[in-house]
C-alpha positions as CSV (number, residue, x, y, z in Angstrom):
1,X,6.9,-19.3,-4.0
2,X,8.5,-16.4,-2.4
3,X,6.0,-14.1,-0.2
4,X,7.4,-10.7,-0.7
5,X,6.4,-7.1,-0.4
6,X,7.3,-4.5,-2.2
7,X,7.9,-0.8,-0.9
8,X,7.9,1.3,-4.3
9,X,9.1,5.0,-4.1
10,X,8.3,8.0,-6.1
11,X,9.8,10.9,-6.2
12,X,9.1,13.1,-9.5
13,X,11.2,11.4,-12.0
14,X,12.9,9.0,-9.5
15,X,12.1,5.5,-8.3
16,X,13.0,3.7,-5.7
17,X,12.4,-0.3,-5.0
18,X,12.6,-2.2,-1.0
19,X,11.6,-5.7,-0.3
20,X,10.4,-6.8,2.8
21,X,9.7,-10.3,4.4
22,X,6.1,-9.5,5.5
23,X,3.3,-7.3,5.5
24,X,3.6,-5.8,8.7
25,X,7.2,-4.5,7.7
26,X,5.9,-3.0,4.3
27,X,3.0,-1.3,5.9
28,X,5.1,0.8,8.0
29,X,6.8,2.0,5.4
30,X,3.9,3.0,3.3
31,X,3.1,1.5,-0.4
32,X,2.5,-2.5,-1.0
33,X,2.8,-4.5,-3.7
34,X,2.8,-8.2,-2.5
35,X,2.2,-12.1,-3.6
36,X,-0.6,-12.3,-6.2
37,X,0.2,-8.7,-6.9
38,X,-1.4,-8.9,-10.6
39,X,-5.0,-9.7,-8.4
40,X,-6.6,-6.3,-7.7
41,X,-7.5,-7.4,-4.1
42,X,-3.5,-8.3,-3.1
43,X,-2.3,-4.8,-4.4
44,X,-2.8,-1.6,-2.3
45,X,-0.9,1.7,-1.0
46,X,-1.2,5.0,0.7
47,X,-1.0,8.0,-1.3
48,X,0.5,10.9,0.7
49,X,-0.6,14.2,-1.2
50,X,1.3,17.6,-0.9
51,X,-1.1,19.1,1.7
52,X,-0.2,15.9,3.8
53,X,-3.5,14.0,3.8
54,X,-3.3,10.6,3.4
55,X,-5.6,8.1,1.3
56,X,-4.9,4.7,1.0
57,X,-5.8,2.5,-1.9
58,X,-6.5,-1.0,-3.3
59,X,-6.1,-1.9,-6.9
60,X,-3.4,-1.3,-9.1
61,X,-4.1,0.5,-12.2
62,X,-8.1,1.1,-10.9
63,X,-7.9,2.2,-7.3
64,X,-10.1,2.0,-5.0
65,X,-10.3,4.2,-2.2
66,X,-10.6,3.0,1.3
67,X,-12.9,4.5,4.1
68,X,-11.6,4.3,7.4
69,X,-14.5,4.1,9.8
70,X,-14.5,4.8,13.2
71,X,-11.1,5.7,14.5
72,X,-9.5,3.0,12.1
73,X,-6.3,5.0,10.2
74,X,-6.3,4.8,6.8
75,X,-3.1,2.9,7.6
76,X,-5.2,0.3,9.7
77,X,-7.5,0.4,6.6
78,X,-5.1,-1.3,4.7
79,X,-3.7,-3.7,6.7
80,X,-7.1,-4.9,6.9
81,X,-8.0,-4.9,3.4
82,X,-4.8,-6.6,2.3
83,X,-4.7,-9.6,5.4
C-alpha cells in the first residue's frame, strides 16, 4: 500500500490536488490528507484565515482544533499530532 500525502488547495471555486512521498514534504506545504485518511486521527490541516492567523486541525469532516503550547507552531502541532 502506497504511503501518500495529499496537499489539497482551495481557492473559492478552484481546487487544486499535489502528492507527496512523506509527511515532512506535505507539512511544508500546508494541508494533509495521508494513509488511513478515512480515520479521524490520520487526517489533519492548517486553515489560513483572511486576517492571516493560522489554526491547524485534525479530523476531516469534525475538526478538531489543535493547541500549540509553549513555543510549539501550530505547524509543529501537526506534525506531532499526525506522526
Amino acid at each position: 500500500m502506497s504511503q501518500d500525502y495529499w496537499l489539497t488547495v482551495r481557492t473559492g471555486p478552484k481546487v487544486a490536488r499535489e502528492r507527496f512521498d512523506t509527511l515532512d514534504d506535505a507539512l511544508e506545504e500546508l494541508e494533509v490528507a495521508g494513509p488511513g485518511r478515512f480515520l479521524p486521527a490520520k487526517r489533519g490541516g492548517v486553515d489560513v484565515r483572511g486576517d492571516g492567523s493560522v489554526q491547524a486541525y485534525v479530523g476531516g469532516v469534525r475538526r478538531r482544533p489543535l493547541k500549540a503550547k509553549g513555543r510549539t507552531t501550530p505547524f509543529e502541532a501537526l506534525r506531532q499530532a499526525l506522526s
